[in-house]
C-alpha positions in Angstrom: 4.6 47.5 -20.4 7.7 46.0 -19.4 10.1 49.2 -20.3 7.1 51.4 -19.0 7.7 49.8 -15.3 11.1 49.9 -15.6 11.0 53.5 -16.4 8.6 53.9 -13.4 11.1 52.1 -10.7 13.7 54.3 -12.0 11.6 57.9 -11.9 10.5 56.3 -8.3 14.1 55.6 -7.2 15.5 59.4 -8.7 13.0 61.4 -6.5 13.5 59.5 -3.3 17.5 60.4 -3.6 16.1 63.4 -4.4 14.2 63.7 -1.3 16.7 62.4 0.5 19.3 65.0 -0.4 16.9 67.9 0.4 15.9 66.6 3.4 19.7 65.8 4.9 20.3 69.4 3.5 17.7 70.9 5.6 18.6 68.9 8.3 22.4 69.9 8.1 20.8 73.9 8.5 18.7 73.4 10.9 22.0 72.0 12.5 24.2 74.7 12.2 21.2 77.3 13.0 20.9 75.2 16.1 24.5 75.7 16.9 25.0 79.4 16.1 22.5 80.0 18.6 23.9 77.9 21.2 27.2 79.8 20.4 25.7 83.1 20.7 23.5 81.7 24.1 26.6 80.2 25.7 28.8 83.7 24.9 25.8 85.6 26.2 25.4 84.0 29.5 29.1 83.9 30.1 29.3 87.9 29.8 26.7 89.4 31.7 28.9 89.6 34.7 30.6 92.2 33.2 27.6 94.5 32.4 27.7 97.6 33.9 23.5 98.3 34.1 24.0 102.2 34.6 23.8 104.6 32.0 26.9 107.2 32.0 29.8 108.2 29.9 31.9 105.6 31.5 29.5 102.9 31.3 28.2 103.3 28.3 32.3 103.3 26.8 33.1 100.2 27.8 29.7 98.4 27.3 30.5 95.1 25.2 27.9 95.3 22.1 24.8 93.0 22.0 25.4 89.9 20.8 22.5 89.8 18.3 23.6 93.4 17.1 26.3 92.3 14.6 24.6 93.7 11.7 23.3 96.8 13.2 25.1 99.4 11.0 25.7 103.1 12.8 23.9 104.8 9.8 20.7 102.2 10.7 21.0 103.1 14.3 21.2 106.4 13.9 18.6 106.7 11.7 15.7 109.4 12.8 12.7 108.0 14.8 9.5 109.6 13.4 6.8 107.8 16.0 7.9 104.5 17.7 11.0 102.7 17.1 10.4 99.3 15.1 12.2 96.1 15.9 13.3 93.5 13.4 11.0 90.7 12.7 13.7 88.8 12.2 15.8 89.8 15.0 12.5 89.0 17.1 12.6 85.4 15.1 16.3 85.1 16.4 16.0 86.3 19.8 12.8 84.2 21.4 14.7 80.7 21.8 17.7 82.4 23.5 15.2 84.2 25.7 13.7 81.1 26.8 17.5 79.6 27.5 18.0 83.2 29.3 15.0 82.6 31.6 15.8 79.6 32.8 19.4 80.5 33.6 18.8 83.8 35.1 18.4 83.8 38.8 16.6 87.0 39.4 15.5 90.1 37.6 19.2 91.6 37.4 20.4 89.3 35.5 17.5 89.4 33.1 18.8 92.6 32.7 22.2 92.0 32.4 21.4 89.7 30.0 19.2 92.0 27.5 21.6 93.8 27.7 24.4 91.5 26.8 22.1 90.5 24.0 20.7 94.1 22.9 23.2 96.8 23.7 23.8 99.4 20.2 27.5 98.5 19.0 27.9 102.1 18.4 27.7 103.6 22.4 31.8 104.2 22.4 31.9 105.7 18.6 29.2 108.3 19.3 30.2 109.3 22.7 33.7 109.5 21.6 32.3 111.8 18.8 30.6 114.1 21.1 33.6 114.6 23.5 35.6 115.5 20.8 33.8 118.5 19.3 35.8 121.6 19.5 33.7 124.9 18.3 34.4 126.3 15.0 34.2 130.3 14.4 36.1 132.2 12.0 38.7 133.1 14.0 39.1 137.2 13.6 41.7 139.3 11.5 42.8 141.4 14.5 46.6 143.1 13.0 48.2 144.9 15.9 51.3 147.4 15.1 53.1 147.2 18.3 53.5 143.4 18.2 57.2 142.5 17.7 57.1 139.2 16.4 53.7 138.0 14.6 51.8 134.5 15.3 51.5 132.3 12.6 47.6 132.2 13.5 47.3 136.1 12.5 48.5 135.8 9.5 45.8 136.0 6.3 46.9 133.3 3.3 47.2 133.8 -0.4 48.6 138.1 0.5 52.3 139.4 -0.2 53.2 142.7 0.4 56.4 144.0 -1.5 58.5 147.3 0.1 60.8 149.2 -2.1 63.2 151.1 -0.6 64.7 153.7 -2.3 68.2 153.6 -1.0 69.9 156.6 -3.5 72.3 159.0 -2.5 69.8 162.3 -1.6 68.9 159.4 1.0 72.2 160.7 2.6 70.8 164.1 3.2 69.5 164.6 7.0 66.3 165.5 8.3 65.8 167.1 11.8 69.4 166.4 12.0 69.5 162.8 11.2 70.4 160.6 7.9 66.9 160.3 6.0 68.3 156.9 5.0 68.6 155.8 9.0 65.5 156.9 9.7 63.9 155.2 6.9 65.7 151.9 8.0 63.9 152.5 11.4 60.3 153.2 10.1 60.8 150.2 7.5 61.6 147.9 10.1 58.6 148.6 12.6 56.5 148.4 9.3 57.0 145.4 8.4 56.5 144.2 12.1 52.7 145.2 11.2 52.4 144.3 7.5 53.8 141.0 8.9 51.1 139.6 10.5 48.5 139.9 7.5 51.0 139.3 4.4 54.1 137.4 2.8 56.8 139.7 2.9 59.8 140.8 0.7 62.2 143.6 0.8 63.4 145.4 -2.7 66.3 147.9 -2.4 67.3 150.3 -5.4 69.9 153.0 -5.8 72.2 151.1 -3.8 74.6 150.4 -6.2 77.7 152.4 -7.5 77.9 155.9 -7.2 75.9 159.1 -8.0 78.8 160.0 -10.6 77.8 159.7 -14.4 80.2 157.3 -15.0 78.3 154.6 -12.5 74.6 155.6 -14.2 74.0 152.1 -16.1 75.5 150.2 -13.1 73.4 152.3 -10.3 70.2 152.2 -12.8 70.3 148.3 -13.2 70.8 147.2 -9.2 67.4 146.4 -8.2 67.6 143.7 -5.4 65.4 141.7 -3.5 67.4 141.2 -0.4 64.8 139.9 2.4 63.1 136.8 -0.3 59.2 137.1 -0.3 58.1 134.8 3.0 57.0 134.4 6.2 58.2 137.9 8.4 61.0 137.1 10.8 62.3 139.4 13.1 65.9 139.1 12.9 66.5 138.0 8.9 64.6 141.6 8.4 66.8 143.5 10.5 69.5 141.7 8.7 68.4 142.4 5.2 67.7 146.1 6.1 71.1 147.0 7.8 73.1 145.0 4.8 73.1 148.0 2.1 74.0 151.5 2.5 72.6 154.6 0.1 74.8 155.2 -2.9 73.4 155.8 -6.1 70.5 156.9 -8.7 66.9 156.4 -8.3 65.6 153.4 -10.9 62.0 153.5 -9.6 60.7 152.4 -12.6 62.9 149.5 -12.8 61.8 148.9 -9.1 58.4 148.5 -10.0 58.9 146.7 -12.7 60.8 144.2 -10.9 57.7 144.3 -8.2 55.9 143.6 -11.5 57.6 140.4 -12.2 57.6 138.9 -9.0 54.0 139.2 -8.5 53.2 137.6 -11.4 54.2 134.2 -10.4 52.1 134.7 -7.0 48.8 133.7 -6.2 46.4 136.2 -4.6 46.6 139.9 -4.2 49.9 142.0 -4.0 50.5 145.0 -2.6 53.3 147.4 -3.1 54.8 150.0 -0.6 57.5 152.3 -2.2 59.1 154.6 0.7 61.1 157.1 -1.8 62.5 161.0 -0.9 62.6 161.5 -4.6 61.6 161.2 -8.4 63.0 159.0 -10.9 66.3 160.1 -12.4 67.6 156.6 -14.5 65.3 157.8 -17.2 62.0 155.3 -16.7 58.3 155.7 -16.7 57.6 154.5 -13.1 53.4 156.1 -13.5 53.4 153.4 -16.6 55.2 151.0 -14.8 52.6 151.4 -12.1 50.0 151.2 -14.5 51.5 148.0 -16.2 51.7 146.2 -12.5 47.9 146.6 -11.6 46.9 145.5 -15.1 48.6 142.5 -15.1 46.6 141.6 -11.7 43.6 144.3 -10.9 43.8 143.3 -7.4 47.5 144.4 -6.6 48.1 147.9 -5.5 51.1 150.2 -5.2 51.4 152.8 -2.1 53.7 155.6 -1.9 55.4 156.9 1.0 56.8 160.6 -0.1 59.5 161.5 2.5 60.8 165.3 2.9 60.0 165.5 -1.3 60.1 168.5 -3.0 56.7 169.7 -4.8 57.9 168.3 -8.5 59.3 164.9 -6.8 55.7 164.6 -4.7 53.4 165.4 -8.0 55.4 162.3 -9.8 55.1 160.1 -6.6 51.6 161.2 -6.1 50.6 160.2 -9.3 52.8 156.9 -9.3 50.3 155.8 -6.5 47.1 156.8 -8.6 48.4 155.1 -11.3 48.6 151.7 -9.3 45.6 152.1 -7.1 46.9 153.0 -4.1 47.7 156.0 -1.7 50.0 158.3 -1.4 51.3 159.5 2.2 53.4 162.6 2.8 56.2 162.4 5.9 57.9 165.9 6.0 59.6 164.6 9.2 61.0 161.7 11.0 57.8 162.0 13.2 55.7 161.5 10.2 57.3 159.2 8.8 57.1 156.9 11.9 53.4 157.5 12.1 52.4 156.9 8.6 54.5 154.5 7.7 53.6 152.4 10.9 50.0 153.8 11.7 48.3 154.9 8.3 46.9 151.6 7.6 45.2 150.9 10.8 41.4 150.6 10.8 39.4 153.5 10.3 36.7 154.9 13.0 33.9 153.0 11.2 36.3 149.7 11.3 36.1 150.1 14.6 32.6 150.9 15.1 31.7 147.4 13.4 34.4 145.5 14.6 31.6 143.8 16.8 30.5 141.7 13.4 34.0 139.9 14.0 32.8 137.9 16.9 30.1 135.2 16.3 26.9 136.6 15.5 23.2 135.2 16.9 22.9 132.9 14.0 25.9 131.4 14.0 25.9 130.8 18.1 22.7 128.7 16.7 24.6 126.6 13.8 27.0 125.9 16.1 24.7 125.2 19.1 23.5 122.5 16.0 27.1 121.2 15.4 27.3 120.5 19.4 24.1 118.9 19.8 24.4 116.2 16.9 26.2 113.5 18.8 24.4 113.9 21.8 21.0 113.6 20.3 22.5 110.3 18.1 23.1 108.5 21.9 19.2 109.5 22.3 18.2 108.0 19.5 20.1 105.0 19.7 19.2 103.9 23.3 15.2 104.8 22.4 16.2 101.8 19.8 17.6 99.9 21.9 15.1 100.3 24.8 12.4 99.3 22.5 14.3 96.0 21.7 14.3 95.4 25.5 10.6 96.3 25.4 10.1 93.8 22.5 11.7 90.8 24.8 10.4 91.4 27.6 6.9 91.2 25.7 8.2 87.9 24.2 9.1 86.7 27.4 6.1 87.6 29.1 3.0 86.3 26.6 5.1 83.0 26.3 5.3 83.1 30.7 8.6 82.2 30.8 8.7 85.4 33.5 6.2 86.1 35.9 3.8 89.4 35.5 5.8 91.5 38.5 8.9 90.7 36.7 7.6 91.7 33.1 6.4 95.0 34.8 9.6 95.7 36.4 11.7 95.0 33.6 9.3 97.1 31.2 9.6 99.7 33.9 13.4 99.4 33.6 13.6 99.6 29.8 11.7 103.1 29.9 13.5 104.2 33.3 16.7 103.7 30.7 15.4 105.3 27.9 14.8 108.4 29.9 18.2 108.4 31.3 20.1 108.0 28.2 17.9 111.4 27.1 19.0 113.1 30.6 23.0 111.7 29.4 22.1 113.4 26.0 20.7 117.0 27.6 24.2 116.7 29.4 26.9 116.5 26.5 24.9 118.9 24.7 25.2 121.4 27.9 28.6 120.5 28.0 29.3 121.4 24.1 26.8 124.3 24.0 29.2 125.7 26.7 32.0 125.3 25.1 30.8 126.9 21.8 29.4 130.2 24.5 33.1 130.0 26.2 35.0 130.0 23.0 32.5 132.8 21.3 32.9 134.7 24.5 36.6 134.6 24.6 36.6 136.1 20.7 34.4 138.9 21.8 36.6 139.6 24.4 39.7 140.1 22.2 38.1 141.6 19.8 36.7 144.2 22.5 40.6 144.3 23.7 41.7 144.8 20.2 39.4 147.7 19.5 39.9 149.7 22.5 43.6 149.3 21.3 43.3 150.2 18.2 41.9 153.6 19.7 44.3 154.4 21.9 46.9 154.1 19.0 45.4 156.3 16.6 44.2 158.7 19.6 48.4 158.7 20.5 49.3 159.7 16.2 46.0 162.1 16.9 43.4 160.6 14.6 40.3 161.7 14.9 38.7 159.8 12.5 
C-alpha cells in the first residue's frame, strides 16, 4: 500500500506537468493569434486613406490587396461562379473581431468602406487588368507575294521554302535576240525574278557553262564548273545583283551536273525545294539531266524542277520539256525578250480562281468569334473576381450588422454599395471587352483591306502580260 501511494503521487504529479504544458501551449497560441490580428487590424486601419473607392482601370491598378487575402490564389479567384459566390468559413472566423475593432474606429460609413476594402480587395486587380490591356489579336497573317516589290519584308516571307535558279551561262548564251545578248537579257529577267521568288523562299543562285571555253580542249574544265555564287539565304537586293553580273557566258552546257548539284544541296535542307533552270539549250557535256531530274524529286517528292526554255530550237525544247516532267514541274517557252520578262517574272502569279478565293485569306466568321473569345477572357476574370469580392463585403456587412456593431441605415447602405460595386466592375468588364473586340474587328478589317488591295493588283498585272485566265 505504501509503493501503491507512491506510485499514485507520482502518476498525480506527471499529469498536472502535463496539464500544465498544454495549457501554457495553448495559451502561447492564443497569444500569437491575438497578435497577428492586432498586426493585420493596426496595418488595416493605417491604410484606408489610401483607398481609392471607385472602380476604374486606374483604381483598380493601384489598389493595395486586402489584408486577409494573402492566400487567395489567382486560379481560386478566378475560378467560375456557378450560382452565388461562397465565402470562407474561416476567413468569416478571421474577419469578425477585426470588424468589431473596424467599427469602433471608423467614423462614418466611408471609411467602413475604405476599410472592407482594405481588408477584402482581390490581390489579383493589377495582374488581370494588365492581362487584358495587353491582348494584341492573333490572325494568320496572309501569304500576299507581289512581283513589283523591289526589296521583300522579312514578314512576307513563308519558312522552311528554298528556291534554287540555274542559270545556264554557255556560249550560244552569246547569241542575240531582237538584237540583244540572250545572256544580258537573261541577267535582267533573273534579277526581277528573284525580286518575286524572294519574298516566299530561301534563295540561291547556280551558274553553269561559265567556265573555260566552247573549244574541245576546255570540255572537262567547262563540264565540271557548276557554281553556286549567290549562297542559299535570305534575298538581298544588292548581293544578287552582284552575284549575277560576276560571270560572263563562256562554255558548254553541264545541265545534268547542274541538277545534280541542285540535287545535293537540297538534301541537307528542310522543307520543300524548288528548282528554276532558265536554259536556251540542251545538254551537250554528255549527262542525263531527265534522270537527274528524276533522281532530285525522289530523293524529296515535294521538290520540283521548272524550266524556262528561251529562243530553243524544237530538239533543245523536247529535252527541256521533258526535263520539267521528269521533276514535276512546268515548262515555259520565251521566244523573245518580251516573253521572257513575262514568264519568267509573271507565270507564277495566282491564277483567276486564286483570285476569286482570295477572300478565305482574311479572317473568317468563326474565327472573328474565337478571337472575340481570346479578347473577352480577361475582362470577364475582373467580373468574376469583384462578384467574389463583393460577396465578401456582403458577408461583413452581415457580420457587422446581426452582431449591431452598425446601425440598420448603415448595413443597408453598405449592402447597397457592395452590389452598386459589383455592377460596376461588370460595366468595367463590358468595356475592355469592347475595347479588345475592337481591336480584333480593326486588325481583321485592315487584312481584308490588303488582301482586297492585293487582289485588285494581282489583276491588273496579269491583265498588263494579257492573261485572261
Amino acid at each position: 500500500m505504501k509503493y501503491y501511494g507512491l506510485w499514485l503521487l507520482s502518476a498525480a504529479l506527471i499529469l498536472s506537468a502535463c496539464s500544465t504544458d498544454k495549457e501554457k501551449t495553448a495559451a502561447d497560441e492564443t497569444v500569437k493569434e491575438v497578435q497577428k490580428r492586432e498586426e493585420k487590424q493596426e496595418k488595416t486601419l493605417a491604410n484606408t486613406d489610401a483607398i481609392n473607392l471607385e472602380v476604374t482601370e486606374e483604381s483598380l491598378l493601384s489598389l493595395p490587396h486586402g489584408t486577409l487575402m494573402d492566400d487567395l490564389t489567382y486560379e481560386k479567384d478566378i475560378e467560375a461562379i456557378e450560382v452565388i459566390p461562397k465565402t470562407d468559413p474561416k476567413l468569416l472566423q478571421e474577419m469578425t473581431p477585426i470588424l468589431e475593432e473596424l467599427t469602433k474606429e471608423a467614423k462614418d460609413t466611408d471609411s467602413l468602406k475604405k476599410g472592407l476594402i482594405s481588408l477584402l480587395a482581390s490581390p489579383n486587380y493589377k495582374n488581370i487588368i494588365e492581362k487584358s490591356n495587353g491582348y494584341k489579336p492573333d490572325f494568320e497573317e496572309p501569304y500576299l507575294p507581289d512581283p513589283t516589290k523591289s526589296e521583300p519584308k522579312e514578314e512576307d516571307k513563308k519558312a522552311a521554302e528554298q528556291a534554287i535558279i540555274l542559270l545556264d551561262a554557255s556560249s550560244s548564251m552569246l547569241l542575240q535576240a531582237d538584237g540583244k545578248v540572250k545572256m544580258d537579257i537573261a541577267k535582267s529577267a533573273v534579277k526581277s525574278f528573284a525580286q518575286t521568288i524572294g519574298q516566299s523562299s530561301d534563295v540561291s543562285l547556280v551558274v553553269y557553262g561559265h567556265k573555260g571555253t566552247e573549244a574541245d580542249t576546255d570540255k572537262e574544265i567547262s563540264c565540271s564548273g557548276v557554281e553556286e555564287v549567290y549562297p542559299m539565304g535570305k534575298y538581298s537586293k544588292k548581293e544578287f545583283h552582284q552575284a549575277v553580273d560576276s560571270f560572263e557566258s563562256k562554255g558548254w552546257t553541264p545541265l545534268a551536273g547542274a541538277i545534280q548539284k541542285a540535287a545535293e544541296m537540297s538534301s541537307g535542307y528542310d522543307g520543300s525545294t524548288t528548282i528554276y533552270i532558265v536554259s536556251d539549250g540542251a545538254e551537250t557535256c554528255d549527262g542525263n539531266p531527265v534522270q537527274a531530274s528524276k533522281d532530285l524529286v525522289k530523293n524529296n517528292s515535294s521538290n520540283t524542277v521548272n524550266i524556262i526554255g528561251f529562243d530553243v530550237d524544237g530538239k533543245a525544247e523536247d529535252q527541256l520539256r521533258a526535263v520539267a516532267e521528269a521533276g514535276n514541274g512546268e515548262y515555259f517557252k520565251a521566244d523573245s525578250p518580251d516573253d521572257l520578262k513575262n514568264t519568267i517574272q509573271y507565270e507564277w502569279l495566282p491564277s483567276a480562281g486564286d483570285l476569286a478565293w482570295a477572300f478565305t485569306m482574311a479572317p473568317s466568321p468563326w474565327e472573328m468569334i474565337d478571337e472575340y473569345k481570346i479578347g473577352e477572357e480577361y475582362p470577364r476574370q475582373l467580373f468574376t473576381v469583384g462578384r467574389r469580392e463583393a460577396h465578401r463585403i456582403h458577408d461583413a456587412v452581415t457580420i457587422m450588422g446581426d452582431n449591431g456593431w452598425i446601425t440598420d441605415e448603415q448595413r443597408s447602405e453598405l449592402r447597397d454599395w457592395s452590389y452598386a460595386r459589383s455592377d460596376q466592375m461588370k460595366d468595367l468588364y463590358m468595356k475592355l471587352h469592347e475595347k479588345n473586340r475592337n481591336a480584333a474587328e480593326k486588325e481583321s478589317d485592315e487584312i481584308k483591306q490588303r488582301v482586297d488591295e492585293w487582289v485588285e493588283k494581282m489583276k491588273a498585272l496579269k491583265k498588263e502580260r494579257g492573261d485572261i485566265w
